[in-house]
VEXGU-690761 format. One record per residue (C-alpha): x, y, z; residue in one letter. Coordinates in steps of 0.001 Angstrom, whole numbers, always signed. Example, Ala and Ser with C-alpha at 12.3 -4.5 7.8 and 13.67 -1.06 7.14 Angstrom:
% VEXGU-690761
+---------+---------+---------+------+
|      c1 |      c2 |      c3 | resn |
+---------+---------+---------+------+
|  +12300 |   -4500 |   +7800 |    A |
|  +13670 |   -1060 |   +7140 |    S |
+---------+---------+---------+------+
% end
This chain:
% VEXGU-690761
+---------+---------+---------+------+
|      c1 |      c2 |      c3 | resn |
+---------+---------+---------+------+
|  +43801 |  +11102 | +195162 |    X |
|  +41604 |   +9973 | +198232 |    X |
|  +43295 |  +12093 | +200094 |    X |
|  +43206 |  +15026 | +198119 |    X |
|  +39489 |  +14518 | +197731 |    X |
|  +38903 |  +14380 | +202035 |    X |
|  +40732 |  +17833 | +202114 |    X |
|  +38417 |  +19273 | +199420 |    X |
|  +35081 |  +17813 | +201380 |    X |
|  +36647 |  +19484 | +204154 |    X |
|  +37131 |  +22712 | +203389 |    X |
|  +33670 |  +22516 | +201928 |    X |
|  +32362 |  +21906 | +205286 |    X |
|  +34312 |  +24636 | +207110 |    X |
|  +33221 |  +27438 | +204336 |    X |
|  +29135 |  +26025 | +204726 |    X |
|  +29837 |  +26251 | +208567 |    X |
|  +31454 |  +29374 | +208375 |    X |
|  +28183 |  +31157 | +205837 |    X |
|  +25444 |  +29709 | +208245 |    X |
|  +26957 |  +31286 | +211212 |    X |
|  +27526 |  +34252 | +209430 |    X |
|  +23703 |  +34635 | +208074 |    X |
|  +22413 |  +34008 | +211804 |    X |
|  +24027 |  +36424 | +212686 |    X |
|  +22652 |  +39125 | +210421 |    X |
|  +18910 |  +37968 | +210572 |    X |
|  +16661 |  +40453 | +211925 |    X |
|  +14320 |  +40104 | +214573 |    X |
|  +10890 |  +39615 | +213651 |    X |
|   +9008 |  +40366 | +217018 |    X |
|   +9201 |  +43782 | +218967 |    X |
|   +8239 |  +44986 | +222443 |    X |
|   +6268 |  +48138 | +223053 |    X |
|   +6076 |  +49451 | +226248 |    X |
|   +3540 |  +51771 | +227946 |    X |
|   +4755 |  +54443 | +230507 |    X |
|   +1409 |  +55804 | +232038 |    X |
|   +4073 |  +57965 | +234034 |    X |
|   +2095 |  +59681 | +237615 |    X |
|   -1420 |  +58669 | +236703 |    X |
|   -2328 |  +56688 | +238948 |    X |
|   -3865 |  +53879 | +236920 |    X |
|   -3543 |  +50421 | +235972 |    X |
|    -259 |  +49411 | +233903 |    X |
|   -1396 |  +48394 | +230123 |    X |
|     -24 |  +45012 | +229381 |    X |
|   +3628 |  +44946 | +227766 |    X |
|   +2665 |  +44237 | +223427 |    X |
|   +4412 |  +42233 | +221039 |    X |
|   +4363 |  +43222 | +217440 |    X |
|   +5295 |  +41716 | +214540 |    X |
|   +8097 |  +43494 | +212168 |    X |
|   +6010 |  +45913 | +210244 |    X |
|   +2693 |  +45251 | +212092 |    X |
|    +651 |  +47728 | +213914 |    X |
|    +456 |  +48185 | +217930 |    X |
|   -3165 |  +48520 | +219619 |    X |
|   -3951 |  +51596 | +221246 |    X |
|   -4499 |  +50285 | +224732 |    X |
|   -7776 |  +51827 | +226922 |    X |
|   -7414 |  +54008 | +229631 |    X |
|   -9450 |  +55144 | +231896 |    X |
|   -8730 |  +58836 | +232933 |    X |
|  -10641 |  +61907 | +232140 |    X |
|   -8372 |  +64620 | +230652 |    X |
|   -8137 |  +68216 | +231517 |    X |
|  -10611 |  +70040 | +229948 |    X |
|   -9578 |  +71341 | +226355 |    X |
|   -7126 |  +68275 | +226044 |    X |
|   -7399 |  +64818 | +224699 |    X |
|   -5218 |  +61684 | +225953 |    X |
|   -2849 |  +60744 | +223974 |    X |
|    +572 |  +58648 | +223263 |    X |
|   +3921 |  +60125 | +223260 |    X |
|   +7207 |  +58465 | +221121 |    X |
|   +9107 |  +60442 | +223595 |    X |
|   +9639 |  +60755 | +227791 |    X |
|   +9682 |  +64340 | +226731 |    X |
|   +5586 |  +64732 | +225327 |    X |
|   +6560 |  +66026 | +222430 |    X |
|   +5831 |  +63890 | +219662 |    X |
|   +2322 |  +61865 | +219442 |    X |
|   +2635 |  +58630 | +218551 |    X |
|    +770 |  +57412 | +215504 |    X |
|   -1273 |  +53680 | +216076 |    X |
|   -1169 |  +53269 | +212043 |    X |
|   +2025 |  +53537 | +211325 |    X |
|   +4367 |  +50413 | +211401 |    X |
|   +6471 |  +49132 | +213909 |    X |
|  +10334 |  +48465 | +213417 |    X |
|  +11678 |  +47675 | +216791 |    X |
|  +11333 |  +48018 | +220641 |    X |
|   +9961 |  +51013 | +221965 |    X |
|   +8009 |  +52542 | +225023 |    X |
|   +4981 |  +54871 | +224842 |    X |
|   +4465 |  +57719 | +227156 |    X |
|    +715 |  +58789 | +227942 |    X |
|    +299 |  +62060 | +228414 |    X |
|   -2319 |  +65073 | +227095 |    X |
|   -2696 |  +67247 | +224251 |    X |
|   -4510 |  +70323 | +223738 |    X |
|   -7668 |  +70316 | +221425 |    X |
|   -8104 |  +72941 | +218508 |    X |
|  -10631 |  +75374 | +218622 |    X |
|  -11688 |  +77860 | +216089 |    X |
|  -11717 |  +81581 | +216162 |    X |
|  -13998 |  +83741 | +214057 |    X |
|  -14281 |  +87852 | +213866 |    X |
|  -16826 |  +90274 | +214016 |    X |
|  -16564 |  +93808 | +212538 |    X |
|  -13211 |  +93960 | +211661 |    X |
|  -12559 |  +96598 | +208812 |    X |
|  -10102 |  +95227 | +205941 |    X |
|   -8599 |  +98695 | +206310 |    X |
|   -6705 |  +97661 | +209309 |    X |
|   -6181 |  +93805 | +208983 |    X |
|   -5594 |  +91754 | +206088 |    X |
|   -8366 |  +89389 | +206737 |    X |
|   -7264 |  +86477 | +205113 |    X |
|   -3981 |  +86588 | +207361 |    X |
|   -6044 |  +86489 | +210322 |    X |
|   -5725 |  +82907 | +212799 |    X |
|   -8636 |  +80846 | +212574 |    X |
|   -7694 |  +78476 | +214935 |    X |
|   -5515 |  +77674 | +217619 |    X |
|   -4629 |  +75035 | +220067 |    X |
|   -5021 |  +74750 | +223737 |    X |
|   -2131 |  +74782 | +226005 |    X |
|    -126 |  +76607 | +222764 |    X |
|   -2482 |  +79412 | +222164 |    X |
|   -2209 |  +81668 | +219332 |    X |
|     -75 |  +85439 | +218365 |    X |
|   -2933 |  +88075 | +217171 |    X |
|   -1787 |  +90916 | +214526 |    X |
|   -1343 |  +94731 | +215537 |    X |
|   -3228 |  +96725 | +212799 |    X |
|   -1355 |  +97854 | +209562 |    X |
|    -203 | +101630 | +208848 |    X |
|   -3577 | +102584 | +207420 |    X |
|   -4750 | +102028 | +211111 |    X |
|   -3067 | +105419 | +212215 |    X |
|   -4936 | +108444 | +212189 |    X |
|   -7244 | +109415 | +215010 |    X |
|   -6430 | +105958 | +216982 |    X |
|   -3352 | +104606 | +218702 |    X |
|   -3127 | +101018 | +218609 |    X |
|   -5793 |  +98878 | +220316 |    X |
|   -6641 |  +95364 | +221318 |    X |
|   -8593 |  +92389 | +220904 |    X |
|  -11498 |  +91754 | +223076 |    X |
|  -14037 |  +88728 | +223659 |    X |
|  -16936 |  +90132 | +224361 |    X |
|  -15960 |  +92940 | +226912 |    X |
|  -12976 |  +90697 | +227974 |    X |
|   -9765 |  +92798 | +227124 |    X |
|   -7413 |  +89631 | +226131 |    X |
|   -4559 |  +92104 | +224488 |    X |
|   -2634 |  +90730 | +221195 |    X |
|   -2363 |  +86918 | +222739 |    X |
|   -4540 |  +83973 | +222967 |    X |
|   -2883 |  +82454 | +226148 |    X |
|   -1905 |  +79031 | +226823 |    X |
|   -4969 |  +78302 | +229481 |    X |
|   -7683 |  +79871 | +226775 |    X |
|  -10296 |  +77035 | +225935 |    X |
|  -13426 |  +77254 | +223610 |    X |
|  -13997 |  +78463 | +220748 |    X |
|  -14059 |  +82333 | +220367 |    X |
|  -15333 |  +85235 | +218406 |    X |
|  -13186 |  +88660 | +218691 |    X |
|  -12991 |  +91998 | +217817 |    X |
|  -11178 |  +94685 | +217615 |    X |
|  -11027 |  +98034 | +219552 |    X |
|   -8800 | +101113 | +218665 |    X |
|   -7612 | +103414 | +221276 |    X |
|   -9729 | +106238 | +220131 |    X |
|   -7194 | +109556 | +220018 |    X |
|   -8772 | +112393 | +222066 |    X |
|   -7222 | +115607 | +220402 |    X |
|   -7643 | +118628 | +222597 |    X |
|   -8604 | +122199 | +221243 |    X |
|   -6867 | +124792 | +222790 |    X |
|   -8746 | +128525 | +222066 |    X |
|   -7037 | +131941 | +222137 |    X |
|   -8203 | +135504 | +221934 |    X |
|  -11419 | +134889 | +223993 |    X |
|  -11720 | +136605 | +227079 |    X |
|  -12791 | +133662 | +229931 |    X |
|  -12616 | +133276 | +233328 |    X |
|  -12696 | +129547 | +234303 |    X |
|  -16675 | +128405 | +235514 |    X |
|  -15851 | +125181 | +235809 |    X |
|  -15773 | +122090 | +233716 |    X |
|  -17929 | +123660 | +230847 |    X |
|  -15216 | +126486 | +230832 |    X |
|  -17408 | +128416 | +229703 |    X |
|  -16874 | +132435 | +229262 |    X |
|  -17514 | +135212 | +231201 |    X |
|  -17664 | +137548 | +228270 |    X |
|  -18673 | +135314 | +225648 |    X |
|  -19937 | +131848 | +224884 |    X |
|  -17578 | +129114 | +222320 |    X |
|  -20157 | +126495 | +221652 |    X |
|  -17359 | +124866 | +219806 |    X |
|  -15681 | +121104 | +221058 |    X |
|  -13006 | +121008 | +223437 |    X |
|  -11696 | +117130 | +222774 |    X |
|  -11840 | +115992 | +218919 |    X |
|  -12152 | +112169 | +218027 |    X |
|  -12222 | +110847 | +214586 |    X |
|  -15600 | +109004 | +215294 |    X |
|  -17089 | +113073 | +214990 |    X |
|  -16586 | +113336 | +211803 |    X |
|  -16556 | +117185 | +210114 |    X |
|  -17122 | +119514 | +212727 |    X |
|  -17573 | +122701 | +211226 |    X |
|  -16548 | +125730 | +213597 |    X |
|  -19336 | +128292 | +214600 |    X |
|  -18990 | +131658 | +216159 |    X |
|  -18335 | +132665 | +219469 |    X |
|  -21478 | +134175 | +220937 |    X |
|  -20380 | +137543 | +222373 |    X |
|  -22413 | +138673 | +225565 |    X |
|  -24774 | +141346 | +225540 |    X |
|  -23382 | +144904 | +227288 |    X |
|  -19855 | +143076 | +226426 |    X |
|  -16767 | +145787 | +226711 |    X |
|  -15933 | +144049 | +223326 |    X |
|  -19476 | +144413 | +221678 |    X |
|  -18359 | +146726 | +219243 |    X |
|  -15661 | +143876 | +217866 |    X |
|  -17093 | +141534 | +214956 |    X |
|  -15797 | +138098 | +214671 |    X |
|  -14107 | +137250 | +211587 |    X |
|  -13223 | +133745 | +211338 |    X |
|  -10991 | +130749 | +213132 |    X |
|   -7140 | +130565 | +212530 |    X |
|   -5042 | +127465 | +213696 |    X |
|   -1970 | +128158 | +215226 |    X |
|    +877 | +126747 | +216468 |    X |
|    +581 | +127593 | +220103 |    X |
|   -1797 | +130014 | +222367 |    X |
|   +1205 | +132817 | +222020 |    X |
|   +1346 | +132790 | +218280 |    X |
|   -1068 | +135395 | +216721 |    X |
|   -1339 | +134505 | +213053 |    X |
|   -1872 | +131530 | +211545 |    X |
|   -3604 | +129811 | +208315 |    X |
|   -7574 | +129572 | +207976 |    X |
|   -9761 | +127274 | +209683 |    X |
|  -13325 | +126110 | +209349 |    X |
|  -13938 | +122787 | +210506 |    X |
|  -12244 | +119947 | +212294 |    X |
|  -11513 | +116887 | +210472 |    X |
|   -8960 | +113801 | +211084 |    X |
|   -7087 | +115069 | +207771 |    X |
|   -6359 | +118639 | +209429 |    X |
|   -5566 | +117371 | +212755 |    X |
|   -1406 | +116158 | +213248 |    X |
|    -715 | +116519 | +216735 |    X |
|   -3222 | +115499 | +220045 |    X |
|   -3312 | +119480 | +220814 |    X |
|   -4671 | +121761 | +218680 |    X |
|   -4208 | +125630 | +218796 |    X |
|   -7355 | +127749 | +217090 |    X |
|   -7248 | +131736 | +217401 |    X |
|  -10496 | +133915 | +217115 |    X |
|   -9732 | +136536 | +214584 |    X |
|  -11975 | +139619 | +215533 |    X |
|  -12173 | +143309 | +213666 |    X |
+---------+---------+---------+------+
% end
């Protein structure tokens, strides 16, 4: 019975022995180590921290001024990708990386028509050293331009806010005004120069058509006086489709609406 008894005690022993070891071994640690890379900067090392399980690391000082635009920050990551947040808990050893980050700056927009953008889908910010993509105009931007770009101040900066852009900035938009030309038939000329004007007759009307004219109603051709042709009367504009074509549908004005290709053919009708 004494015997049997020993044994039991034993095995007791062994099995509390065994459970101890076994629950060292899973018990977590309850002190980390962060590390801070400051990487080719030049300055002093920030001391190694221990943190609690859980707790919360201080943001260490450092003296360096950053680009401008950017900010000094800590990285989780060797490859400056991800910012490292000082609130949020720590759950085991880790190294910071110090590094920059770009600052956000706001953009804003003067005289743009809702025709062409939809305003509310236009960037209001964006961040340095990312920059920001800036919208073509829709379909209803067509007639009498062809395309255009977005401009600070006079400063042509295209359909990107680049990477190096800093500040805050206030654009607008300019379309590529469309310079139709008008191309007239049936008038005797003979070229003066740039006015072009004619020998035998004088076509006050425009030569280059942009949407910003508006209507432009078509006059007369003045016809000379002691003209050969003097005893022709003018009778009215027809557009065409080329200088060689010599009838054509009625025309009395020039307007976007009428206008489909950048060269326009317009025959004087005389009897």
């Amino acid at each position: 019975m004494k015997r049997y008894l020993l044994i039991t005690i034993m095995i007791a022993i062994i099995i509390l022995t065994a459970s101890v070891a076994v629950l060292q071994g899973c018990k977590k640690n309850s002190v980390f180590t962060v590390t801070f890379n400051i990487g080719d900067y030049g300055i002093e090392q920030p001391v190694t921290a221990t943190v609690n399980n859980g707790g919360k690391v201080t943001k260490p000082d450092v003296e360096i001024v950053p680009s401008e635009g950017y900010v000094m920050v800590w990285y989780s990551d060797s490859a400056l990708t991800s910012i490292f947040d000082f609130n949020s808990p720590v759950t085991s050893n880790m190294t910071l990386y110090l590094g920059e980050d770009g600052l956000i700056f706001t953009i804003s927009y003067t005289d743009v028509s809702s025709e062409w953008f939809n305003i509310a889908e236009l960037p209001t910010s964006y961040k340095a050293g990312v920059g920001a993509t800036l919208p073509s105009p829709n379909s209803a931007f067509a007639k009498g331009y062809n395309n255009g770009n977005w401009f600070v101040g006079n400063r042509d900066i295209g359909k990107l806010i680049k990477q190096n852009e800093i500040g805050d900035l206030i654009l607008h938009f300019r379309g590529n005004l469309i310079e139709y030309k008008i191309r007239y038939s049936n008038i005797d000329y003979i070229d003066l120069g740039e006015d072009n004007y004619s020998a035998y007759l004088t076509n006050s009307n425009p030569l280059v058509y942009r949407v910003t004219d508006g209507i432009v109603t078509l006059v007369a051709p003045v016809i000379a006086e002691n003209c050969p042709h003097t005893s022709k009367v003018f009778s009215h504009w027809e557009r065409v489709s080329s200088s060689s074509i010599r009838e054509g549908e009625l025309i009395i004005e020039l307007n976007i609406d009428l206008l489909s290709t950048t060269e326009v053919f317009i025959r004087a009708v005389w009897q």
